[in-house]
C-alpha positions in Angstrom: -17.7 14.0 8.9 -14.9 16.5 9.8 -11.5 16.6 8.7 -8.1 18.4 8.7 -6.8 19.9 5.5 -3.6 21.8 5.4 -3.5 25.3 3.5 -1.5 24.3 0.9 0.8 27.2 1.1 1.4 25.9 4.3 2.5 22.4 4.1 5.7 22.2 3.1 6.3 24.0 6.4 5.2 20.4 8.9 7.7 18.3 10.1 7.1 14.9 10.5 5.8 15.1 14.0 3.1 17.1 12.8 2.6 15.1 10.5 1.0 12.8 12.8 -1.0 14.8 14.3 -2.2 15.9 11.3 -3.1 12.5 10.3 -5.2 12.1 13.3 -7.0 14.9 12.7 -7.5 13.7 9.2 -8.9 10.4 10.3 -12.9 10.2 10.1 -14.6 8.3 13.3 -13.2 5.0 14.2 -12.4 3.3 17.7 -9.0 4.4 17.4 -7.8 7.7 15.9 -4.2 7.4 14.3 -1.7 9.7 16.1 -3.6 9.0 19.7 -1.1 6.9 22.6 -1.9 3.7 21.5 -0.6 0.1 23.5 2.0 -1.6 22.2 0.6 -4.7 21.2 3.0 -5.6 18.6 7.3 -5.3 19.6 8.0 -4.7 16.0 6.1 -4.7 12.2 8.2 -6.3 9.0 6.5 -4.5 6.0 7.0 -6.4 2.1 5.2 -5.3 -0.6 5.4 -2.3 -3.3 4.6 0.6 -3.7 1.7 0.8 -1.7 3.7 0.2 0.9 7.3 1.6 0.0 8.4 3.9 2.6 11.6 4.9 1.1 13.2 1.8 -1.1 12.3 2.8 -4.1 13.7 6.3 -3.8 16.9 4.4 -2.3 17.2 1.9 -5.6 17.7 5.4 -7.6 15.3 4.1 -10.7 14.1 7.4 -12.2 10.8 6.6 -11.8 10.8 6.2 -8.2 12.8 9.1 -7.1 10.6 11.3 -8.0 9.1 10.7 -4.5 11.6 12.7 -2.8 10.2 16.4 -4.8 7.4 17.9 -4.6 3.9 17.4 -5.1 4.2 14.4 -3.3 4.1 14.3 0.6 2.3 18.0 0.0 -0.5 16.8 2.8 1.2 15.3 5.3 3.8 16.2 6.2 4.1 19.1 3.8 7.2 18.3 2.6 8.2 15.1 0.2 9.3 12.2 2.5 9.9 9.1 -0.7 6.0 7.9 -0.4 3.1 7.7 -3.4 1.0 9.9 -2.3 0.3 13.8 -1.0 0.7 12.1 2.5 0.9 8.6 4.8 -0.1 5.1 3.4 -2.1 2.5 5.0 0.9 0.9 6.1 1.5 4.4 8.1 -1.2 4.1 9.8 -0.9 0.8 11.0 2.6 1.7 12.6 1.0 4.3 14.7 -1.9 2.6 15.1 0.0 -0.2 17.0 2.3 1.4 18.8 5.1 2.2 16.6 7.1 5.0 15.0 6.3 5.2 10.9 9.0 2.6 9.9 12.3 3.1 8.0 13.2 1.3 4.8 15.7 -1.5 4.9 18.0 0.3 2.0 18.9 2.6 4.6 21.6 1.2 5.9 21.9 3.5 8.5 18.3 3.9 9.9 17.4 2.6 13.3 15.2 -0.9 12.7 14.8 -1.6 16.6 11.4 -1.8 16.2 10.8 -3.1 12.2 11.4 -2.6 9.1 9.7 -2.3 5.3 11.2 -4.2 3.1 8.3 -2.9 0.1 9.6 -1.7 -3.2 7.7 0.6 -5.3 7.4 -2.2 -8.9 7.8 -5.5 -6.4 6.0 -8.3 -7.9 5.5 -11.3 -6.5 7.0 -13.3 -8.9 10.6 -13.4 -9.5 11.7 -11.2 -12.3 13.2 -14.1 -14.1 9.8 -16.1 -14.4 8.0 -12.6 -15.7 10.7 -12.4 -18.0 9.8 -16.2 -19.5 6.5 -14.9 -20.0 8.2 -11.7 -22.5 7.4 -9.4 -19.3 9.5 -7.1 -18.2 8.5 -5.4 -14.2 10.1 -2.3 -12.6 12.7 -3.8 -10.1 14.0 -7.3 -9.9 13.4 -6.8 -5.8 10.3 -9.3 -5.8 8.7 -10.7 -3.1 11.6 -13.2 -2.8 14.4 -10.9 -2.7 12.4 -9.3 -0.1 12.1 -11.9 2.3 15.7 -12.5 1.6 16.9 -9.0 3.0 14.5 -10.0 5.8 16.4 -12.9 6.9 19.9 -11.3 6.3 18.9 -8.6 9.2 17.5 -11.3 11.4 21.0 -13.2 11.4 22.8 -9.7 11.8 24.0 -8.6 15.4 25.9 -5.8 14.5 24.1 -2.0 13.9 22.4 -0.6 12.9 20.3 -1.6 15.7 17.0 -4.1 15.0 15.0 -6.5 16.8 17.9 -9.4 17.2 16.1 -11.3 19.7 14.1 -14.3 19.3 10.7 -12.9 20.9 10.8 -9.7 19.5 10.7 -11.5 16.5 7.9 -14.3 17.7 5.3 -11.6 18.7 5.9 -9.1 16.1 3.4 -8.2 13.3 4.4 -9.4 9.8 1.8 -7.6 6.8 2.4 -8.8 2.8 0.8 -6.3 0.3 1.9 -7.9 -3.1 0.4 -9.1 -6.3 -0.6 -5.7 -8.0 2.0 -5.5 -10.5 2.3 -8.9 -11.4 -1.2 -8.7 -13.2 -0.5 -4.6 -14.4 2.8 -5.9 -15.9 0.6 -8.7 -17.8 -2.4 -6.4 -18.6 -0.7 -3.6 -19.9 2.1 -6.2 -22.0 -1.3 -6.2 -24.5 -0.1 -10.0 -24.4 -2.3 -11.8 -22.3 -6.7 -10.8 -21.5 -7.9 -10.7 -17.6 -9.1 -13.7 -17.9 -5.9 -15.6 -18.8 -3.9 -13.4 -16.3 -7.0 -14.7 -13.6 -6.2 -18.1 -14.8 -3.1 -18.4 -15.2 -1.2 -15.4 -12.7 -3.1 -15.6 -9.8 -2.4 -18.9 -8.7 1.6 -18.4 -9.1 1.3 -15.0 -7.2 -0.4 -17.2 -4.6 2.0 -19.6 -4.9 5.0 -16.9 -3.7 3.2 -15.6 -0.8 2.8 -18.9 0.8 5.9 -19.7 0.1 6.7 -16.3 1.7 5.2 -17.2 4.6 6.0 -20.8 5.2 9.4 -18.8 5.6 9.1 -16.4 7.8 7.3 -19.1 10.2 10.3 -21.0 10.0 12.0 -17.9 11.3 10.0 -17.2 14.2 6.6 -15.2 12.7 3.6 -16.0 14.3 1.1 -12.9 13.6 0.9 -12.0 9.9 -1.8 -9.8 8.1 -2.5 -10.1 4.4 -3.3 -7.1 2.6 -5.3 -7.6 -1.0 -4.9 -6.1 -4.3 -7.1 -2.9 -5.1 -9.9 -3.3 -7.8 -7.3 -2.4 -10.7 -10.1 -1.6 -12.7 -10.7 1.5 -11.0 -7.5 2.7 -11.8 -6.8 5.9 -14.2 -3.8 4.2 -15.7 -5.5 0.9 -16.5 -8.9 2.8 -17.4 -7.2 5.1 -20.0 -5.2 2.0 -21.5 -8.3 -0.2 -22.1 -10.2 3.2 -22.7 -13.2 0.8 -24.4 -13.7 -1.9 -21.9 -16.5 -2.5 -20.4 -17.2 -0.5 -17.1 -19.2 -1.8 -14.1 -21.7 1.0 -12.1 -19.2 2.7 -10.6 -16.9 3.0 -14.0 -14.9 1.0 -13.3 -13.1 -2.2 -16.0 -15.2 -4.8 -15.5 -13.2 -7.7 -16.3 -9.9 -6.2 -14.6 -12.1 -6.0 -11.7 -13.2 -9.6 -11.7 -9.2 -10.1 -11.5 -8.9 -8.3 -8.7 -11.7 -9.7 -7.1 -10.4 -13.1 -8.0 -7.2 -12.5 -6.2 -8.8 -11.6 -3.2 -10.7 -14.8 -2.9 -7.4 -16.8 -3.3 -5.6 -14.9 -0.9 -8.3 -15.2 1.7 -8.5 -19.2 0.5 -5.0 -19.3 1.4 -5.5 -17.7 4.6 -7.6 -20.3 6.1 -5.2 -22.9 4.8 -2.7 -21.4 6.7 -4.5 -21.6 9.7 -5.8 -24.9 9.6 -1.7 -26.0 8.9 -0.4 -23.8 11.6 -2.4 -23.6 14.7 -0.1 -21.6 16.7 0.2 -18.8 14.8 -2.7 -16.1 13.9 -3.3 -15.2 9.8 -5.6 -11.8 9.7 -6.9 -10.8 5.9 -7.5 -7.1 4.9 -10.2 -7.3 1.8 -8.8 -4.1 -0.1 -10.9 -4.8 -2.8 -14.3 -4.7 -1.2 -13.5 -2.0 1.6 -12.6 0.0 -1.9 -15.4 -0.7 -3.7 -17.7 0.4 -0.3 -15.9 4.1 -0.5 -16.2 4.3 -4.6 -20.4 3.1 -4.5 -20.5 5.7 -2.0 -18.0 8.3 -2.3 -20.3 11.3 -1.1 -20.4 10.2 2.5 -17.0 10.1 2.4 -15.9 13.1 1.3 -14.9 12.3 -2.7 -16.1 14.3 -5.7 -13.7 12.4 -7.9 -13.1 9.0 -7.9 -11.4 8.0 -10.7 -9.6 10.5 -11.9 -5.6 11.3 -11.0 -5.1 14.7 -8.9 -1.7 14.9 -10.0 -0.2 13.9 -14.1 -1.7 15.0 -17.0 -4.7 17.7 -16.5 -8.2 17.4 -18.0 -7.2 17.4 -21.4 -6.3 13.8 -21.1 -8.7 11.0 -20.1 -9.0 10.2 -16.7 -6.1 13.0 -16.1 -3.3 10.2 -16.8 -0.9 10.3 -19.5 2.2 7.9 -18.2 4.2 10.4 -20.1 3.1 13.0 -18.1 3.0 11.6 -15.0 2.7 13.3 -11.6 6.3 15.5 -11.1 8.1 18.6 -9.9 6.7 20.2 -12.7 2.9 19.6 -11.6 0.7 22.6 -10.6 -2.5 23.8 -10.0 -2.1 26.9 -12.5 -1.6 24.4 -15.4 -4.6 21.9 -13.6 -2.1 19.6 -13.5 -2.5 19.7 -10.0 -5.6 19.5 -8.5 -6.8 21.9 -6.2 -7.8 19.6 -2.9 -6.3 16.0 -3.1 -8.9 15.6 0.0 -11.5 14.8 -3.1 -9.9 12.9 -5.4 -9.4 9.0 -4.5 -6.3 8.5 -7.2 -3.1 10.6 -6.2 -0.9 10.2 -9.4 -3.3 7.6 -11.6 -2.1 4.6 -10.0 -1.3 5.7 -6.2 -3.6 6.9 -3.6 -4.1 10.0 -1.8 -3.3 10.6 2.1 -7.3 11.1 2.2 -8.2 8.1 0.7 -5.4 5.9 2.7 -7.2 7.3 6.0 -10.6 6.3 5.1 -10.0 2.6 4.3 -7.9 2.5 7.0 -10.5 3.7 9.1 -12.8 1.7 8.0 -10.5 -2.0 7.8 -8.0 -2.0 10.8 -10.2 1.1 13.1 -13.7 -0.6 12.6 -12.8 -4.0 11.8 -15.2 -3.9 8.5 -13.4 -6.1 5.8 -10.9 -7.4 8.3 -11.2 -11.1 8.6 -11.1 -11.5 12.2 -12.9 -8.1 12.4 -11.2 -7.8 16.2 -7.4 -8.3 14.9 -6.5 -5.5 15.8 -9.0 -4.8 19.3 -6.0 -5.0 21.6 -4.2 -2.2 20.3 -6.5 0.8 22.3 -6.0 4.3 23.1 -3.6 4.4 26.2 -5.3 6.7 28.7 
């Protein structure tokens, strides 16, 4: 297993075209190494989701909390320079672009950004839920852009014919790739409230969440999407901001929260549920499921082969003298180096970027292992078409 680190006095030096080239060197095996010619088999991709998948909205919105993507450590991997993503380098959603056929895809707050061939709608805090119905409920999310609002800017641009210049035609819209990443902070916001246990979030949260991406997606296939991919949550468990909140919960093997796990692994069930639903209602249109949680929980149980020393700590926040590196006081900024360990020294080793984030590393491998090898992808051959050009 061979991959391409940066020295990291030398990354802030990469523009973004070596960026992708850096990626594919940083991608482990697979049928289809990102940054390689690939055939188009998708005219355009429609991104919504949060901050797994924000390429630049959140930064755009100006909340305090999400600028700090545009300064430094973040982006330090690829492409050595901050570019408004969480993480040292590109997210899954990255990956896919490339790995389809497409430039890495501008967000739809920039309202002067070329959307001919998509656009991601994602904002970093997006729940599914409105932020009205959270609010009910005495919770309070990041951003009142939910999944709703999202799909809402989405149809605005279909109906637009002016620039800046997007896919305004009917078929471009037909056989383009529509992915929803969303759910995440719907249960954080509840968890970490101290209001409500994982198992009345399970109960009660996941069938609303649910409830919004269907909805979502009866939609946008009343606008013309046909091919739509569903991306789950992560086991939250496993994250350093949940695991040094609940700091005496009960862990599973790989020390993880047990019960926020079963959440998580809850949610994926449902989402896969209403996957087969969908196809079974529309038999014209193809519905492909990304099982985040157990393609995770394959690189955690065996993080060796893959190149991880550190699995559940953050690289970037706090420093050792807090647990789990995370202190959301503290958290990953300008200010974090690697002569105060706030900072670590190879994010290539660490799973967790910022303690609730992922690094470029770890965004490579399960993509590798999902979309690439068609291992928790449900079809496995979803993406098949979409080959080296050579």
């Amino acid at each position: 297993m061979t991959m391409c680190v940066v020295p990291r006095k030398g990354r802030f030096l990469l523009n973004i075209s070596t960026a992708i080239a850096v990626a594919s060197c940083c991608i482990v095996g697979g049928l289809n190494a990102v940054g390689v010619a690939a055939a188009l088999c998708y005219p355009a991709l429609f991104v919504f989701g949060d901050s797994l998948s924000d390429t630049g909205n959140g930064n755009l919105t100006g909340n305090i909390f999400f600028t700090r993507t545009s300064s430094r450590p973040y982006g330090e991997t690829v492409p050595g320079y901050p570019f408004d993503r969480f993480s040292d380098g590109l997210l899954l959603v990255d990956f896919l672009a490339t790995r389809i056929g497409l430039p890495l895809l501008n967000p739809y707050l920039n309202s002067s950004a070329n959307f001919s061939t998509g656009v991601n709608y994602a904002v970093s805090g997006a729940t599914a839920q409105t932020a009205s119905s959270l609010n009910s409920r005495l919770l309070i999310p990041l951003t009142t852009l939910s999944l709703d609002v999202q799909i809402g800017w989405h149809l605005t641009l279909k109906s637009t014919t002016t620039p800046p210049p997007n896919p305004s035609n009917n078929t471009s819209h037909d056989n383009s790739l529509y992915v929803i990443e969303i759910g995440g902070n719907d249960y954080i916001v509840a968890l970490t409230s101290f209001l409500y246990s994982p198992s009345y979030v399970a109960t009660n949260f996941i069938p609303l969440v649910i409830a919004k991406i269907r909805n979502a997606t009866e939609v946008l296939y009343a606008n013309g999407a046909r091919n739509l991919l569903y991306i789950g949550v992560t086991p939250l468990g496993c994250s350093p901001s949940l695991l040094s909140t609940f700091l005496l919960g009960a862990k599973d093997s790989n020390g993880c929260l047990t019960d926020i796990n079963t959440l998580s692994y809850n949610h994926g069930l449902s989402l896969l549920n209403l996957v087969n639903q969908l196809r079974l209602n529309y038999t014209d249109a193809t519905f492909s499921f990304l099982d985040y949680y157990a393609a995770y929980t394959q690189v955690i149980g065996n993080s060796s082969s893959y190149g991880f020393s550190n699995t559940l700590q953050a690289c970037c926040g706090a420093g050792p003298l807090f647990p789990y590196r995370y202190n959301p006081l503290l958290f990953c900024n300008a200010l974090s180096t690697t002569t105060l360990d706030t900072l670590c020294a190879n994010p290539n080793t660490f799973i967790n970027w910022d303690g609730i984030h992922f690094t470029h590393k770890f965004n490579s491998v399960i993509f590798n292992l999902t979309v690439n090898a068609g291992s928790y992808l449900n079809p496995p051959n979803a993406f098949s078409t979409c080959m080296p050009s050579m």
